[in-house]
Each structure stands twice: as C-alpha cells, then as structure tokens.
N, CA, C, O and CB atoms as a CASP TS submission, in Angstrom:
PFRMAT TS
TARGET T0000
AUTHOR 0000-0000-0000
METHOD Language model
MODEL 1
PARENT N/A
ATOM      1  N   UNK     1      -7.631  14.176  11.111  1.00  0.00           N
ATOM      2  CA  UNK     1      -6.883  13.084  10.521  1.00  0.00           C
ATOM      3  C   UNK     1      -7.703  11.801  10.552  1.00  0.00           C
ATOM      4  O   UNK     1      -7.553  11.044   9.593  1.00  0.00           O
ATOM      5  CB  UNK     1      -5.553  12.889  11.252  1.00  0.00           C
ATOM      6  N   UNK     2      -8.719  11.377  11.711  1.00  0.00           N
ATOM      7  CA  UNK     2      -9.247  10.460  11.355  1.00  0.00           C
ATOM      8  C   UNK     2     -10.094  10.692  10.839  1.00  0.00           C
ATOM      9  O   UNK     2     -10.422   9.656  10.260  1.00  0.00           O
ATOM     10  CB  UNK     2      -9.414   9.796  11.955  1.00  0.00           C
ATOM     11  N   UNK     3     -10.782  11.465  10.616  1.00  0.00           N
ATOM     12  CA  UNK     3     -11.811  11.472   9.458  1.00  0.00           C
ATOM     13  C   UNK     3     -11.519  10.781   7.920  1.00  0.00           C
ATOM     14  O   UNK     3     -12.001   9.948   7.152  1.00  0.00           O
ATOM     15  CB  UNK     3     -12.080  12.968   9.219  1.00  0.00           C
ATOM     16  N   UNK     4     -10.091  11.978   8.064  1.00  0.00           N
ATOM     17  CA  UNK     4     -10.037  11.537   6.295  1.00  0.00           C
ATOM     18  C   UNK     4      -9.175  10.563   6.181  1.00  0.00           C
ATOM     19  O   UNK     4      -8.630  10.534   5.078  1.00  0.00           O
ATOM     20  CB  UNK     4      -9.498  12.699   5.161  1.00  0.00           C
ATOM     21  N   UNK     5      -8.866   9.790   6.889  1.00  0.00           N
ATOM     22  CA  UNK     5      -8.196   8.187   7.030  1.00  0.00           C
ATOM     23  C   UNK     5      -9.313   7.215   7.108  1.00  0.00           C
ATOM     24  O   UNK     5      -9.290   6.253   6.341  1.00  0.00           O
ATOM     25  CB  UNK     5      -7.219   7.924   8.490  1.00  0.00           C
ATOM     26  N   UNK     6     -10.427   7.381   8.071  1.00  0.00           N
ATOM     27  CA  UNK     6     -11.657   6.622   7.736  1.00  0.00           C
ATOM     28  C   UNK     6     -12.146   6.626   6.108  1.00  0.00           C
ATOM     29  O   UNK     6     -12.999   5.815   5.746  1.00  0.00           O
ATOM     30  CB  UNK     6     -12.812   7.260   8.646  1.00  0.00           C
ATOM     31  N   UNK     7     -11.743   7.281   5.460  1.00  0.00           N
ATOM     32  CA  UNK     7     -12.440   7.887   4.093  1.00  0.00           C
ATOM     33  C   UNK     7     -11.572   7.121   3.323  1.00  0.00           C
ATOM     34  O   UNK     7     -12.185   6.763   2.317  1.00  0.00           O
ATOM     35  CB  UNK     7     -12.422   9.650   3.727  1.00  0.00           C
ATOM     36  N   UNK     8      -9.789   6.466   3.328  1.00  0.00           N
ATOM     37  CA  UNK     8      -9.268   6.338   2.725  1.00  0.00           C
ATOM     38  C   UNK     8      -8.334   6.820   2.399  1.00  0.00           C
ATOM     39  O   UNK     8      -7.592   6.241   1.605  1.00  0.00           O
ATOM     40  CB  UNK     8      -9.670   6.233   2.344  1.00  0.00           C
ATOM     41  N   UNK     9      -7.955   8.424   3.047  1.00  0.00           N
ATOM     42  CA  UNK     9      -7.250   8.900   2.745  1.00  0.00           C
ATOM     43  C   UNK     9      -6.143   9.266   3.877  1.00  0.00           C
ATOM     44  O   UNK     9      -6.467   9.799   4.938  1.00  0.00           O
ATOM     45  CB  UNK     9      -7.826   9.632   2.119  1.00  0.00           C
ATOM     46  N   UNK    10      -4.708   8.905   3.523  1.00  0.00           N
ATOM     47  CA  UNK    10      -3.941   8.602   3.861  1.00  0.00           C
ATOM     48  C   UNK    10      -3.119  10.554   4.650  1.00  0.00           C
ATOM     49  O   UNK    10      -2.627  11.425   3.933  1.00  0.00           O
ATOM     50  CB  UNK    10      -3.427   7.565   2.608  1.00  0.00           C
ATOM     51  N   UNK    11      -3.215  10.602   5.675  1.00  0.00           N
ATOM     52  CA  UNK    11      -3.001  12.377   5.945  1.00  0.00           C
ATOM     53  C   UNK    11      -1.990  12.239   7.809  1.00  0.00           C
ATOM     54  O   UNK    11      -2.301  11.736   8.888  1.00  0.00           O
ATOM     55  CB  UNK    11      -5.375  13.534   6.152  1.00  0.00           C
ATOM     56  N   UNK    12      -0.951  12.871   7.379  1.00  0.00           N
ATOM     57  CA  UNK    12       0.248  12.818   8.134  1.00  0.00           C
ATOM     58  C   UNK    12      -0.465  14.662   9.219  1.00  0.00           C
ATOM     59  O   UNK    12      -1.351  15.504   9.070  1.00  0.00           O
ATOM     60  CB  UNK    12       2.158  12.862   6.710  1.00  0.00           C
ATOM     61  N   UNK    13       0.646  14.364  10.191  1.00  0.00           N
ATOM     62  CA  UNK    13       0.553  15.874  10.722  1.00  0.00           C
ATOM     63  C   UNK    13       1.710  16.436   9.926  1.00  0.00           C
ATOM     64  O   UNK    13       2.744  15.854   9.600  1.00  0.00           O
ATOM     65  CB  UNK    13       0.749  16.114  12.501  1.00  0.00           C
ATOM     66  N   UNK    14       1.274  17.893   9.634  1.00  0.00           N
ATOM     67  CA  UNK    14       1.510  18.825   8.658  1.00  0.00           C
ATOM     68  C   UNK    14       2.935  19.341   9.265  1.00  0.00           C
ATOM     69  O   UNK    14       3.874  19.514   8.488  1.00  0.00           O
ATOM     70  CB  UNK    14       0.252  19.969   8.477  1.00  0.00           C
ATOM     71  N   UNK    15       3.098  19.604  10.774  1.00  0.00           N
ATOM     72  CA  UNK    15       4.121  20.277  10.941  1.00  0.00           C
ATOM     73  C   UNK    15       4.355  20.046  12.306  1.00  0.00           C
ATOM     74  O   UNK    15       3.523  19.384  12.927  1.00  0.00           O
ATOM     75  CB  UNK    15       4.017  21.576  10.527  1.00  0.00           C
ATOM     76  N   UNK    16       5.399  20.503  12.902  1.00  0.00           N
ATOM     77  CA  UNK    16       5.109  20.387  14.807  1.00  0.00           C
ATOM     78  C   UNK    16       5.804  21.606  15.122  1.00  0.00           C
ATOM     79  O   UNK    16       6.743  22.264  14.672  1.00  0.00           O
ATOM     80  CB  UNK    16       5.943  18.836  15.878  1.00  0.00           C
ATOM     81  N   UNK    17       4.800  21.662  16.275  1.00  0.00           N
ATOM     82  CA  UNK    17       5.926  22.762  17.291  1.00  0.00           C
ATOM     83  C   UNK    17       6.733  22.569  17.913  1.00  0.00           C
ATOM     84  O   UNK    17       6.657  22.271  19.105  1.00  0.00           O
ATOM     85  CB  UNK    17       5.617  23.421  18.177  1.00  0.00           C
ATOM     86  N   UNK    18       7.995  22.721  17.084  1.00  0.00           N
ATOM     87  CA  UNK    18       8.794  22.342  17.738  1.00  0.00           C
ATOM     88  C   UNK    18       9.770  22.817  18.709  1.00  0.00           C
ATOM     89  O   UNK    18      10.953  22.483  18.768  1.00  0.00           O
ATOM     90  CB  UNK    18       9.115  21.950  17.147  1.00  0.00           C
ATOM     91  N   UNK    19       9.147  23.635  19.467  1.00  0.00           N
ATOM     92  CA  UNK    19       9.600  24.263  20.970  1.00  0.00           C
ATOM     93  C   UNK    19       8.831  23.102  21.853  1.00  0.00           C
ATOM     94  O   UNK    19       9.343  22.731  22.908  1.00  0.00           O
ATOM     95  CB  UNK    19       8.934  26.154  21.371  1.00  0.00           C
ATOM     96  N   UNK    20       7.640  22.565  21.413  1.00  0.00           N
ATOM     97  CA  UNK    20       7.219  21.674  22.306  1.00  0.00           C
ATOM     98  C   UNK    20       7.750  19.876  22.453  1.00  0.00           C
ATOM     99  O   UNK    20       7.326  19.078  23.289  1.00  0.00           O
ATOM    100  CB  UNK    20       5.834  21.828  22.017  1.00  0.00           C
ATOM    101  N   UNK    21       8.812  19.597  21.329  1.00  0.00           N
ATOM    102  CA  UNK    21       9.698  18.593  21.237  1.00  0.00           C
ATOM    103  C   UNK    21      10.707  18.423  22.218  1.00  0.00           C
ATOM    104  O   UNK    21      11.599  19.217  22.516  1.00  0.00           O
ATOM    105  CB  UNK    21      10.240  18.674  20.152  1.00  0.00           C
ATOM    106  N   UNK    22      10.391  16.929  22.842  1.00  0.00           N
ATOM    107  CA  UNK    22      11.726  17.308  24.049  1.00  0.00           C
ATOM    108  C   UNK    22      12.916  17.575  23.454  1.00  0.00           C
ATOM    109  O   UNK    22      13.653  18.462  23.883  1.00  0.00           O
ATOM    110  CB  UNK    22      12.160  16.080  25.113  1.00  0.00           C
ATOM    111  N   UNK    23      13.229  16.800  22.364  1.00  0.00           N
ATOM    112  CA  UNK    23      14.642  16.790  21.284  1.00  0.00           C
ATOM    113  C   UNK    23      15.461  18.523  21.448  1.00  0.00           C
ATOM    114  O   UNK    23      16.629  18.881  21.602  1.00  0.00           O
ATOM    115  CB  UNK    23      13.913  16.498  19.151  1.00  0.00           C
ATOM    116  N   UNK    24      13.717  19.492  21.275  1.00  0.00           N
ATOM    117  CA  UNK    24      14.054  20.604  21.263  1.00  0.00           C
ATOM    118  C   UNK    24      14.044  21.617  22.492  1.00  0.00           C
ATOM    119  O   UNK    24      14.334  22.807  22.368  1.00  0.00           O
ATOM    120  CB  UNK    24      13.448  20.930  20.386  1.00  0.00           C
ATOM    121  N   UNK    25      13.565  20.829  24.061  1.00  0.00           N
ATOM    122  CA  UNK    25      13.650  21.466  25.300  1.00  0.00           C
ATOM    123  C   UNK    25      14.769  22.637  25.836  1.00  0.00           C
ATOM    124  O   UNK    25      15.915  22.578  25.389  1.00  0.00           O
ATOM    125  CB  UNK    25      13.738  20.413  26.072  1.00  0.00           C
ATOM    126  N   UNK    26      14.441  23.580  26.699  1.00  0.00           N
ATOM    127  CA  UNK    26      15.294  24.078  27.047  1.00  0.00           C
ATOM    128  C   UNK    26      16.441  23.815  28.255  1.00  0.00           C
ATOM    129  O   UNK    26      16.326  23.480  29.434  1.00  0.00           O
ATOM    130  CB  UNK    26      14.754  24.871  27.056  1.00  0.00           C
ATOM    131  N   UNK    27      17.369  24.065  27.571  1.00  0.00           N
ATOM    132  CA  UNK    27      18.776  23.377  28.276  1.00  0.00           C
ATOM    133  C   UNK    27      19.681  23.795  27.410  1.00  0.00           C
ATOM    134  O   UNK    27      19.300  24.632  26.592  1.00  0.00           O
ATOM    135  CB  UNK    27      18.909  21.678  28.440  1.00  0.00           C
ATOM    136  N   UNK    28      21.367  23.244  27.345  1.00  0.00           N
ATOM    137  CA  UNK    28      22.193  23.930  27.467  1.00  0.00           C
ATOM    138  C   UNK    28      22.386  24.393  25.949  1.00  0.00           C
ATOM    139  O   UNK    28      22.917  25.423  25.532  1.00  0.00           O
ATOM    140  CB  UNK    28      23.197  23.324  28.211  1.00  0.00           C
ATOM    141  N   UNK    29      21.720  23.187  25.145  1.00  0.00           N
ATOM    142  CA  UNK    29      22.052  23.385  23.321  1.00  0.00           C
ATOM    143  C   UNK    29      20.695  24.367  22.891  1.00  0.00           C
ATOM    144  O   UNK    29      20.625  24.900  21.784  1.00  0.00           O
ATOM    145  CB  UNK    29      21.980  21.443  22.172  1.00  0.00           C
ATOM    146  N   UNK    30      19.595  24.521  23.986  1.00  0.00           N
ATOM    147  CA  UNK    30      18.753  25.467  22.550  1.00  0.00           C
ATOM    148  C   UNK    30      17.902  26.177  24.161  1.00  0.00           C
ATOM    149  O   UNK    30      17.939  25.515  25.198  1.00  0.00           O
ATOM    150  CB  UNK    30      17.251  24.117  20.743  1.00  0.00           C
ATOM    151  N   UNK    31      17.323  27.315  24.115  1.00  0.00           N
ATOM    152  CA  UNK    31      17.107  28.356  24.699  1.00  0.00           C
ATOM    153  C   UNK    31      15.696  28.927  23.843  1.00  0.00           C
ATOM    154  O   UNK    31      15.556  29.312  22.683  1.00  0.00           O
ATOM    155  CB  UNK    31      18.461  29.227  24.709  1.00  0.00           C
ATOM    156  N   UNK    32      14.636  28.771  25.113  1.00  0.00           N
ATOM    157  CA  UNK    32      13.446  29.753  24.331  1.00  0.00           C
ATOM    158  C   UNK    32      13.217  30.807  25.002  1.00  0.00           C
ATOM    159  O   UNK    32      13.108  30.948  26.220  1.00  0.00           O
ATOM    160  CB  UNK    32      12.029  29.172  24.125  1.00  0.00           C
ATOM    161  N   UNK    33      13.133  31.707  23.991  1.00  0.00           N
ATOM    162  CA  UNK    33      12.708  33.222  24.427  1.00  0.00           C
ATOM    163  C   UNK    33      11.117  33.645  23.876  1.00  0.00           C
ATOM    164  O   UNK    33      10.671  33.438  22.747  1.00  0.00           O
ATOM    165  CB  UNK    33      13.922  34.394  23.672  1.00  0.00           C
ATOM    166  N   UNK    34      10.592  34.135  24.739  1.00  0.00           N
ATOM    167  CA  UNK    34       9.332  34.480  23.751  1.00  0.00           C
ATOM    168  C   UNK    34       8.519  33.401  23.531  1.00  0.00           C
ATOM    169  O   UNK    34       8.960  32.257  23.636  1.00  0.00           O
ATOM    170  CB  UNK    34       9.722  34.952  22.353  1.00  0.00           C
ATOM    171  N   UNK    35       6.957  33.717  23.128  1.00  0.00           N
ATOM    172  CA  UNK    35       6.037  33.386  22.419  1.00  0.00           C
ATOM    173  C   UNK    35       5.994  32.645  21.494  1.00  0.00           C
ATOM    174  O   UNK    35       6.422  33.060  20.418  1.00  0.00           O
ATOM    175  CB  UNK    35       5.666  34.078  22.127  1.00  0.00           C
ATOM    176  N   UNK    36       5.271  30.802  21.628  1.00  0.00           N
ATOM    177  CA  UNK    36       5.787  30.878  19.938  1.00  0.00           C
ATOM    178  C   UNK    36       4.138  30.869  19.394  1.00  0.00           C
ATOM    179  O   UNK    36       3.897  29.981  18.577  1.00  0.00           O
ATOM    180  CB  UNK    36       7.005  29.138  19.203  1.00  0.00           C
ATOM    181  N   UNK    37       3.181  31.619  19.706  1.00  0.00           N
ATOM    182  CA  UNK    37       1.441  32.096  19.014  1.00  0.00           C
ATOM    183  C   UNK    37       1.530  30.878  17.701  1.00  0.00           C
ATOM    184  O   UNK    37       0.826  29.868  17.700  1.00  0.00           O
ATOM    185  CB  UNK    37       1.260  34.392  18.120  1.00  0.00           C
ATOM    186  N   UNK    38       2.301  31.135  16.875  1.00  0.00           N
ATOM    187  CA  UNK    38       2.591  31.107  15.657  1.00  0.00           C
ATOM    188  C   UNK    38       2.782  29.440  15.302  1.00  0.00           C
ATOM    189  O   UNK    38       2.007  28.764  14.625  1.00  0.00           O
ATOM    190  CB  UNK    38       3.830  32.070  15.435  1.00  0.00           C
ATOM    191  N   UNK    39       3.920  29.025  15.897  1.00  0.00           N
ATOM    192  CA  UNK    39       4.323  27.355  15.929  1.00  0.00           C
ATOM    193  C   UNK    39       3.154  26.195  16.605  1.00  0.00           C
ATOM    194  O   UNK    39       3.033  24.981  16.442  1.00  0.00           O
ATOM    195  CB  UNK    39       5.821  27.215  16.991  1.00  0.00           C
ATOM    196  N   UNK    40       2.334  27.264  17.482  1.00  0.00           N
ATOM    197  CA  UNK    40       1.395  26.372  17.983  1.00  0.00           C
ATOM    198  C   UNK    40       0.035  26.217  17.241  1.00  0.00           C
ATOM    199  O   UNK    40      -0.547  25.163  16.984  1.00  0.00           O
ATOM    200  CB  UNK    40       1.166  26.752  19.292  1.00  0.00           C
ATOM    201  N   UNK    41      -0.288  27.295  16.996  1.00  0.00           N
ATOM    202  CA  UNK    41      -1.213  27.670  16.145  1.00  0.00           C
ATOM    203  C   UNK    41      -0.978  26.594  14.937  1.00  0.00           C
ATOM    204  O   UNK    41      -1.937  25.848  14.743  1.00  0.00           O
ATOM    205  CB  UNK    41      -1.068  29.232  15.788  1.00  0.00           C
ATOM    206  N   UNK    42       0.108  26.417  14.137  1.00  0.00           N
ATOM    207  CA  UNK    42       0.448  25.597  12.577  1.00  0.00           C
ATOM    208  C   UNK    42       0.740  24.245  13.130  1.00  0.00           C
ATOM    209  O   UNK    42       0.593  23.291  12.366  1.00  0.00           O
ATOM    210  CB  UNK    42       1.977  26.237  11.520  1.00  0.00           C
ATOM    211  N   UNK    43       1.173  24.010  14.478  1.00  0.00           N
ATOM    212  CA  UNK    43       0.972  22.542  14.755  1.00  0.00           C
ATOM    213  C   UNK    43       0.181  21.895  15.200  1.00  0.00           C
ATOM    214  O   UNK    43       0.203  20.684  15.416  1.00  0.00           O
ATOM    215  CB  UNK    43       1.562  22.133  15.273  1.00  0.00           C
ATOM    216  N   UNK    44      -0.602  22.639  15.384  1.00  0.00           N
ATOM    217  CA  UNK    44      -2.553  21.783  15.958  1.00  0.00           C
ATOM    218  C   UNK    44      -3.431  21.940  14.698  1.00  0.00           C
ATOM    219  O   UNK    44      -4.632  21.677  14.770  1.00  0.00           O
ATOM    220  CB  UNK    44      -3.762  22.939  17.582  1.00  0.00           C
ATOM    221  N   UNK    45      -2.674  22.507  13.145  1.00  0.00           N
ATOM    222  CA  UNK    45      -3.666  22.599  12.128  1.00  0.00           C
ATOM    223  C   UNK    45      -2.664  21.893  10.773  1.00  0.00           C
ATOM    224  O   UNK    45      -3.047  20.904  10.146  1.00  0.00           O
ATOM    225  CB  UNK    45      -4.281  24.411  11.928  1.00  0.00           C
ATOM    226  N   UNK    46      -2.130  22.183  10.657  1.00  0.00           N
ATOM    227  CA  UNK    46      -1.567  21.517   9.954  1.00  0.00           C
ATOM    228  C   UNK    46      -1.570  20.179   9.600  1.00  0.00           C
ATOM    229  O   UNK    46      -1.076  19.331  10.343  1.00  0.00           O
ATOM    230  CB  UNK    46      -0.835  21.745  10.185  1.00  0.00           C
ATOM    231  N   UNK    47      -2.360  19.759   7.952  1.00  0.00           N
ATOM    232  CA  UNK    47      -2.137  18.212   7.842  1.00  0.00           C
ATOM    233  C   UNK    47      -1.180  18.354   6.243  1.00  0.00           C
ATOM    234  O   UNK    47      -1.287  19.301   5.464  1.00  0.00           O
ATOM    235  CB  UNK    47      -3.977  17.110   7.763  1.00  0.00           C
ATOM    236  N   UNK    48      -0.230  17.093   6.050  1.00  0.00           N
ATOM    237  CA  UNK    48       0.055  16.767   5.367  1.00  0.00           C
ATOM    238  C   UNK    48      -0.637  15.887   4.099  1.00  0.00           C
ATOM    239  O   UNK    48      -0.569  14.659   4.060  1.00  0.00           O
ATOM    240  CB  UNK    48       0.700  16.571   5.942  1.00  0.00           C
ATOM    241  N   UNK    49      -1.173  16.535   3.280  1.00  0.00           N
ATOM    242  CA  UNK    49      -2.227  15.823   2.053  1.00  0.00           C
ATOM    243  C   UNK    49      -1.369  14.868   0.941  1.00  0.00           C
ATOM    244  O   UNK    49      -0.350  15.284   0.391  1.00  0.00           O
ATOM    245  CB  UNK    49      -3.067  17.231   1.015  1.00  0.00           C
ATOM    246  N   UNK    50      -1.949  13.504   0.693  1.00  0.00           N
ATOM    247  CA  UNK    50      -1.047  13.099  -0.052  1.00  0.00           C
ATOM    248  C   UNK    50      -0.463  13.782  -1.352  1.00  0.00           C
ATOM    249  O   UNK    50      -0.993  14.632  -2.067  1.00  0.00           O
ATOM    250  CB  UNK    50      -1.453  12.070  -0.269  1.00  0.00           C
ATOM    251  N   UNK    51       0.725  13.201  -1.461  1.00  0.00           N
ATOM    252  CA  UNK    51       1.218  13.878  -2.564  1.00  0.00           C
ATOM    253  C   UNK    51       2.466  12.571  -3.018  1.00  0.00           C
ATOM    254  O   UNK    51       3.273  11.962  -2.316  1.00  0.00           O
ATOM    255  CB  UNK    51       1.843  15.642  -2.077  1.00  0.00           C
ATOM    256  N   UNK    52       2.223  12.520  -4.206  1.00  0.00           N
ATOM    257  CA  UNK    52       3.011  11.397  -4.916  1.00  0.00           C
ATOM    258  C   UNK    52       2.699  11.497  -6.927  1.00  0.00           C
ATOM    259  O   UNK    52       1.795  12.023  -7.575  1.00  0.00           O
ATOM    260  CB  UNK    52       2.271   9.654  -4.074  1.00  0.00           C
ATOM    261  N   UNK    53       3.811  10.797  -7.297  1.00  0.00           N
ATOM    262  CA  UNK    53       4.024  10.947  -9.072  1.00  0.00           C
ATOM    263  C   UNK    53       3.117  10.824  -9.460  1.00  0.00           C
ATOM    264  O   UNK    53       2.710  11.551 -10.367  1.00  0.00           O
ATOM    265  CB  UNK    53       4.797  10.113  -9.936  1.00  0.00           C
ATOM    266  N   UNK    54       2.113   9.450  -8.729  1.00  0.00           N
ATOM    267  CA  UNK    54       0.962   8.937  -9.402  1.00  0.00           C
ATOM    268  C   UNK    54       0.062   9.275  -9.052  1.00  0.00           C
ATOM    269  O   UNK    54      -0.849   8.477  -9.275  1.00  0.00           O
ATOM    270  CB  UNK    54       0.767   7.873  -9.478  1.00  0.00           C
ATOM    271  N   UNK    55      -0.312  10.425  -8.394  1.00  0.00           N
ATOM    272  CA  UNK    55      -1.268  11.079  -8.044  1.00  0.00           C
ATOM    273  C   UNK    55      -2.403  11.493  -9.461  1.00  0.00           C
ATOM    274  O   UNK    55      -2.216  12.443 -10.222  1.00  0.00           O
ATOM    275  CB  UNK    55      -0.572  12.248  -7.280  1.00  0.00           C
ATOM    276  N   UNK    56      -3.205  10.818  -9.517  1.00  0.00           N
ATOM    277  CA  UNK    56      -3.856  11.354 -10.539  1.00  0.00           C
ATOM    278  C   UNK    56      -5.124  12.245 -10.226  1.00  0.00           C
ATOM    279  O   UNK    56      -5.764  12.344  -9.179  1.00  0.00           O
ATOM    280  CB  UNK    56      -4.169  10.303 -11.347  1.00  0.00           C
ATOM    281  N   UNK    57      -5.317  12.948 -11.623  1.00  0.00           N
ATOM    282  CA  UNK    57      -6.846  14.286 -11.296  1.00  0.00           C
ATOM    283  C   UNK    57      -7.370  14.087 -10.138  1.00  0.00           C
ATOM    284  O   UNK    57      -7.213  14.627  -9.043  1.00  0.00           O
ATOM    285  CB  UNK    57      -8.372  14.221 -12.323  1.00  0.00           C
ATOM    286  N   UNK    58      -8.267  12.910 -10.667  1.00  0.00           N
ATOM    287  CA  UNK    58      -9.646  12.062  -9.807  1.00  0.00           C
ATOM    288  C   UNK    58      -8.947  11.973  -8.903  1.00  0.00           C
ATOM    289  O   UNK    58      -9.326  13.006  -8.351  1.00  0.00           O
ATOM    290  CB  UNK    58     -10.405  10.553 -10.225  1.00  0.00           C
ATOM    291  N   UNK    59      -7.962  11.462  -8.034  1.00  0.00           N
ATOM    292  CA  UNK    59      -7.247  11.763  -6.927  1.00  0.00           C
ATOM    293  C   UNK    59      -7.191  12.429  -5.979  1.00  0.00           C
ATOM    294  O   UNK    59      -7.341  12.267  -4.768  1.00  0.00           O
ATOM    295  CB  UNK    59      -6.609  11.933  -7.078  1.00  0.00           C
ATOM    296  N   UNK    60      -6.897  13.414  -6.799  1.00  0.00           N
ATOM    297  CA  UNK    60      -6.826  15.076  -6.266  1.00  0.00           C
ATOM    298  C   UNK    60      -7.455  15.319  -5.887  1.00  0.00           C
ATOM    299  O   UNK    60      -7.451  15.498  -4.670  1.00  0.00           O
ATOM    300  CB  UNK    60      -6.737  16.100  -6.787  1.00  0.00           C
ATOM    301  N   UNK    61      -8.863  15.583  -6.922  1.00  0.00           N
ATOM    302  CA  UNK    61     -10.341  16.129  -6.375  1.00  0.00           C
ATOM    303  C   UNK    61     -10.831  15.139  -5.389  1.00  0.00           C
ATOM    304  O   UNK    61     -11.287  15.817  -4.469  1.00  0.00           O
ATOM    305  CB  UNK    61     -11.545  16.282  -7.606  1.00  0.00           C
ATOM    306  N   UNK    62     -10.994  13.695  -5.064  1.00  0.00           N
ATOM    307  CA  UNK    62     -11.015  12.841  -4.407  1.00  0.00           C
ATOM    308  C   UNK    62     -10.294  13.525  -3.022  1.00  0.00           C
ATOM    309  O   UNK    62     -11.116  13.754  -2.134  1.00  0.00           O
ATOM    310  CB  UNK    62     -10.466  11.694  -5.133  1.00  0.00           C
ATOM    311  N   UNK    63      -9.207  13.803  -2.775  1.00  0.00           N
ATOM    312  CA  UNK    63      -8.803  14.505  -1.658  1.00  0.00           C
ATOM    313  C   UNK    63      -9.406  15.698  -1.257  1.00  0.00           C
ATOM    314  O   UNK    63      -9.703  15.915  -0.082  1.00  0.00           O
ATOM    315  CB  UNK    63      -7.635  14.747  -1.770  1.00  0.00           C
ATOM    316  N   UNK    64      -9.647  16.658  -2.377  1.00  0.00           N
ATOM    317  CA  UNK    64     -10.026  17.939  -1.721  1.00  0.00           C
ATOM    318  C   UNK    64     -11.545  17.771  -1.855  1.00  0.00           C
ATOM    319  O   UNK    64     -12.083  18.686  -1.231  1.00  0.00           O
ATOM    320  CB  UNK    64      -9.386  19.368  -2.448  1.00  0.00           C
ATOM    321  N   UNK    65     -12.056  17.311  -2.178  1.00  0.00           N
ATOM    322  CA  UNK    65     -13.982  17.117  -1.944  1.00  0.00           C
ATOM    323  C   UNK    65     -13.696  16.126  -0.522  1.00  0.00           C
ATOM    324  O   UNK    65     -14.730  16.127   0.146  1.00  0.00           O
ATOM    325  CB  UNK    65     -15.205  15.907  -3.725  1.00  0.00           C
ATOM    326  N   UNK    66     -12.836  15.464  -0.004  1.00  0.00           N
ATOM    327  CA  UNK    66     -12.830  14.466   1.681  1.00  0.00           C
ATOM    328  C   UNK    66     -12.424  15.679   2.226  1.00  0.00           C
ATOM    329  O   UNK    66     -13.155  16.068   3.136  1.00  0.00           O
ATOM    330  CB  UNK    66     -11.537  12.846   2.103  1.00  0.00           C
ATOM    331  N   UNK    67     -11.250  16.573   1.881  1.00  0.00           N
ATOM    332  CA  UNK    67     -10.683  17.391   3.102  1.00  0.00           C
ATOM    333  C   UNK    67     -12.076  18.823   3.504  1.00  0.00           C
ATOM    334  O   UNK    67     -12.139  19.437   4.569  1.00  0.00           O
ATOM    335  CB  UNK    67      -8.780  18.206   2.441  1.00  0.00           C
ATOM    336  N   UNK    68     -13.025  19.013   2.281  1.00  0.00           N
ATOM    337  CA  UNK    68     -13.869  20.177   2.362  1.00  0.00           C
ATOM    338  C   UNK    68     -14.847  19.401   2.994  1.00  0.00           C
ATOM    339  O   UNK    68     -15.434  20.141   3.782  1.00  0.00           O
ATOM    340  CB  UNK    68     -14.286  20.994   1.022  1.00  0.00           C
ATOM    341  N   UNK    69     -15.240  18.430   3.025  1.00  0.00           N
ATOM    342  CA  UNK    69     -16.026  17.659   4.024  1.00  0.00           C
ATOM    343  C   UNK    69     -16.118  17.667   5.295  1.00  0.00           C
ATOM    344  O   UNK    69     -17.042  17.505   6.091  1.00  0.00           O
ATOM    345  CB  UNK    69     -15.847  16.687   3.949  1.00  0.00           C
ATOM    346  N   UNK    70     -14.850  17.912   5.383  1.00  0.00           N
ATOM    347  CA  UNK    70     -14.322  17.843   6.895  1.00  0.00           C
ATOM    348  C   UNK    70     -14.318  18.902   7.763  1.00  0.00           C
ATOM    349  O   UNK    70     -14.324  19.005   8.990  1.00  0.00           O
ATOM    350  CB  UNK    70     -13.055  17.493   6.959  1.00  0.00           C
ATOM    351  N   UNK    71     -14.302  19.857   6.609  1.00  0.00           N
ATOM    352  CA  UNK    71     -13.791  21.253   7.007  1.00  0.00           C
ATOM    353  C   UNK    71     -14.511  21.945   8.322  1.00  0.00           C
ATOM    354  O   UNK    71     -14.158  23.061   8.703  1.00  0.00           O
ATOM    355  CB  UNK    71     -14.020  22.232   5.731  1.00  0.00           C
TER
END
C-alpha cells in the first residue's frame, strides 16, 4: 500500500479477517471453530484498487503498470 500511494495511487485494504476483529471476538454473540488458513491468507493480501465513474483507460493502465511494479 505504500508503495502505490507513494506513486499516487490511492489503495485501501482489500478485505479483513474478520475472526481477528475484536467487534468479531469470541464470546457470547459469535463463536470460532476451526481454522480460518483462508481469511488470513486474503487479509494480509488483499488491496482495494481504485475504482470510480471517472476512471478513465490511461487510469487504469496507470494503476495496473504501478500495481505490476510492485508485484
């Protein structure tokens, strides 16, 4: 994320695990069972790429030539 914010480009986290949210802790309203491999894995990778009406071409490619940079 800071990379492609140094660059200009504006990039949120993509998703969370949210077994690891206190909101979502265990206690009397929510209960974890199991593994979550899966939720942790997509919340340490996951970015949110801009996306808006006025998103134009040059934009686009502008994002995905910063995000393959990064890669």
């Amino acid at each position: 994320m800071k990379a492609m914010r140094s660059e200009g480009i504006e990039v949120q986290i993509g998703t969370y695990s949210l077994h690891r949210e206190p909101a979502f802790a265990d206690g009397d309203q929510c209960i974890h069972n199991g593994v979550f491999s899966g939720s942790d894995y997509a919340g340490g990778r996951c970015l949110a790429l801009p996306l808006y009406h006025d998103l134009t071409i040059e934009d686009q490619e502008c994002v995905v030539e910063t995000l393959k940079a990064h890669l």
